[in-house]
Structure formats: structure tokens, C-alpha cells
C-alpha positions in Angstrom: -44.9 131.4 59.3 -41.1 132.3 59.6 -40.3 129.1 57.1 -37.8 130.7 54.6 -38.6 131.2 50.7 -37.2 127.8 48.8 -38.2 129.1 45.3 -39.8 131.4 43.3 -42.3 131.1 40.5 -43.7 133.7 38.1 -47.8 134.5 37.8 -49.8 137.6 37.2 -46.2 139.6 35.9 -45.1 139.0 39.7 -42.6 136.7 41.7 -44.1 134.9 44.1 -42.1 133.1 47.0 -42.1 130.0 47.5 -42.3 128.3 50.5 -42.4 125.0 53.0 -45.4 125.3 55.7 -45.0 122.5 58.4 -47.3 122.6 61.1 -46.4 121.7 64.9 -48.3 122.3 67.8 -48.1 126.4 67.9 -48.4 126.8 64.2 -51.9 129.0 63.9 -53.2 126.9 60.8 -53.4 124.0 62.7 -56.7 122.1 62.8 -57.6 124.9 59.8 -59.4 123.4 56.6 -57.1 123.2 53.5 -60.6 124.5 51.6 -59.9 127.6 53.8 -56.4 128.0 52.7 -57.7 127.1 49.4 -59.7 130.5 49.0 -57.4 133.1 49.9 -56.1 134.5 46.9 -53.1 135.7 48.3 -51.7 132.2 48.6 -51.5 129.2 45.7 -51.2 125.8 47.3 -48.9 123.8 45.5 -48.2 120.8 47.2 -49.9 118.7 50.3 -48.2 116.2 52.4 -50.0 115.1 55.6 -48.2 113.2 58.1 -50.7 110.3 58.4 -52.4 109.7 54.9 -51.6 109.7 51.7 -53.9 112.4 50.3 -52.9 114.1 47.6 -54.0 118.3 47.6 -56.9 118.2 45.5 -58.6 115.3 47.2 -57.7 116.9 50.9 -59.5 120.7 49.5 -62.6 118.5 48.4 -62.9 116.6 51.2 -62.4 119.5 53.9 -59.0 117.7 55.3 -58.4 119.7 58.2 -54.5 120.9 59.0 -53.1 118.5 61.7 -49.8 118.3 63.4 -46.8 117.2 61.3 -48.6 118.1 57.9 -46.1 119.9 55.9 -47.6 122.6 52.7 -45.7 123.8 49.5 -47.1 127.3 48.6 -46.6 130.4 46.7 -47.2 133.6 48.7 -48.3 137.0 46.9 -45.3 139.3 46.8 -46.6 142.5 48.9 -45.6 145.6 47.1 -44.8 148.7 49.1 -45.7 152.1 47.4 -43.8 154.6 49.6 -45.1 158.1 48.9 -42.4 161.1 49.1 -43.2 164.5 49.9 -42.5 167.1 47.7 -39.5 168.3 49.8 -37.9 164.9 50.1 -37.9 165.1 45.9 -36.4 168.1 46.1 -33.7 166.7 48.5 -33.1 164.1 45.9 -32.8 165.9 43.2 -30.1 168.4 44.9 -28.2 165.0 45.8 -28.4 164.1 42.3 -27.0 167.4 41.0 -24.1 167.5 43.2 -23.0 164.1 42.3 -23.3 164.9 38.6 -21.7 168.1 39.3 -18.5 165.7 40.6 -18.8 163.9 37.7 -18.5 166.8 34.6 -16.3 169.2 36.4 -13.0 166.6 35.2 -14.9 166.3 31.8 -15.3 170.6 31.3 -11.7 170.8 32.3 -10.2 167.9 30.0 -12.7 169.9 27.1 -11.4 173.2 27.7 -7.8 172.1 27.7 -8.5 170.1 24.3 -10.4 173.2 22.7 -7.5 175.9 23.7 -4.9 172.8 22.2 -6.5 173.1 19.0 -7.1 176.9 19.0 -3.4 177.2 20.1 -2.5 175.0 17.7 -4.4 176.5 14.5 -3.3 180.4 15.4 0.3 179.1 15.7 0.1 178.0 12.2 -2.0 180.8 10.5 1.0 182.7 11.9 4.0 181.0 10.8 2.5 180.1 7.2 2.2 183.2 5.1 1.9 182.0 1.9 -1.3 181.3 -0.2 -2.0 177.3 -0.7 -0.8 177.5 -4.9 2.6 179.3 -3.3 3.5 175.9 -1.3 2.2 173.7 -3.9 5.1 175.2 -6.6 7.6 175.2 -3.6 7.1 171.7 -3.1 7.2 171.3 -6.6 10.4 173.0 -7.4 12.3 171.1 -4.5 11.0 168.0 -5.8 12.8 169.3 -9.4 9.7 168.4 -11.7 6.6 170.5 -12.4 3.8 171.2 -10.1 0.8 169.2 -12.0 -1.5 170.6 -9.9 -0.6 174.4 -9.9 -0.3 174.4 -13.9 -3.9 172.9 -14.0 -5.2 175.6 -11.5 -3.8 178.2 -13.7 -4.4 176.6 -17.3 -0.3 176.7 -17.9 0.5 173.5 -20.4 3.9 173.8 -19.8 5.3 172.3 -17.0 6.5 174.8 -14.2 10.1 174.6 -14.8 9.9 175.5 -18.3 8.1 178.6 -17.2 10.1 179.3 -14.3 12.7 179.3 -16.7 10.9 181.3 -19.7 10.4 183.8 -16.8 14.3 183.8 -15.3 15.2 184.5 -19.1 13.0 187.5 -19.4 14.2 189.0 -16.0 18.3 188.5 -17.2 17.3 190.3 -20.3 15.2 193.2 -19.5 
């Protein structure tokens, strides 16, 4: 029964193999009822040629058609599913395996974090320290090098006046006092 698998089909949720039976002289179904083969649940007979007749599979089963030599058989063979118990100590194994590959895997990702996180601290204490003003301060800076008004900062301190006329209301009391 060493013929090799020439298709598959799909029944009960399961791929069965399928496969070409020809019987010669030291093939151990030979002179075996079909109606035999038939039963076993383990096989599906698909397809009958005998060598000498022209019986189809059905009509062979019924009439108790005995295997001869040269008969060839299409069948599907139950896949046989191997449950492989692991000890206790064997799952440990495997999940120490699986640790130290993950452990390969995030030290490059901790390191590429922790050089991204001390970027971004670096980068925020390095400008708390060189900016000392207060937000409205570099609003009316920006404003005053632009030569108009800071819209915002007047609104923020309910001024109606534009910036520069206070700036300058403010200049004129400094000169005189």
C-alpha cells in the first residue's frame, strides 16, 4: 500500500488522501471482497476498475466481486491524527526557548525606546531652559518685530488699542516722569 497520495478531498472537517490501489500478485487485498473494503470506515472507495470486466463499483460491492490481479482502486484514506502528549518539563523547556527568543527580539526595541524618550526629555529641558519668558511675553515680541499690534495679547488683556499705541502711550509716560 506504498501507492503515493494523487489528491485530496475534504469530509468530516478532515483531508483525506487520495489514492490509486493496483493490485499484483503480492498486494495483501488480493482475492479480498470489495464488500470488505466497503465496510471499513477508515477508507471511502471511490472508483473501481477491474482488469477483466467492466463493473462499475457499486455493482462489484453488491455482487461480492472479489480483488483479482490487475484490478486498480481509487480511494480516500482517513487522515490519522497523532496527539503527542508533552510532559510537564518538556513545556517548561519550551517556554524558556520561547522567552529567550523574545528576549532577542525587545532588547533592540527597549534600547531604540530609551534613546527616543531621553531625545525628547533632552530636548524639552533644553528648551524650558533657554526660554524664560511667559507665553504673552513672546507673543508681543513677535508682534513688535512684525511692526503691527499683537491681536492676540490685547484680547488676553482686554486692551482695545493696538499694542503700539500703548507701547507708545507707555514710552511717553516713562520720558516724562
Amino acid at each position: 500500500m506504498g501507492n503515493r497520495a494523487i489528491g485530496q478531498v475534504r469530509l468530516f472537517e478532515q483531508l483525506w488522501p487520495i489514492q490509486e490501489e493496483v493490485v499484483d500478485e503480492a498486494h495483501p487485498w488480493l482475492g479480498r471482497k470489495l464488500s470488505d473494503l466497503w465496510d471499513d470506515r477508515s477508507r471511502m472507495l471511490i472508483y473501481y476498475l477491474p482488469k477483466n470486466s467492466r463493473m462499475d463499483l457499486i455493482s462489484a460491492v453488491m455482487n461480492d466481486q472479489e480483488l483479482q490481479w490487475g484490478d486498480r482502486l481509487i480511494m480516500a484514506t482517513k487522515p490519522q491524527v497523532r496527539i503527542t502528549h508533552r510532559t510537564l518539563i518538556e513545556k517548561a523547556m519550551g517556554w524558556l526557548s520561547h522567552i529567550r527568543q523574545f528576549q532577542e527580539h525587545v532588547r533592540p526595541t527597549v534600547i531604540v525606546m530609551l534613546v527616543l524618550l531621553s531625545t525628547i526629555v533632552g530636548a524639552a529641558l533644553l528648551y524650558t531652559e533657554n526660554v524664560s519668558a511667559d507665553f504673552i511675553a513672546i507673543l508681543r515680541q513677535a508682534g513688535a518685530a512684525r511692526g503691527n499690534g499683537c491681536r492676540f495679547c490685547a484680547a488676553i488683556s482686554g486692551a482695545k488699542a493696538p499694542y503700539n499705541a500703548r507701547l507708545e502711550v507707555a514710552r511717553n509716560r516713562v520720558a516724562a516722569g
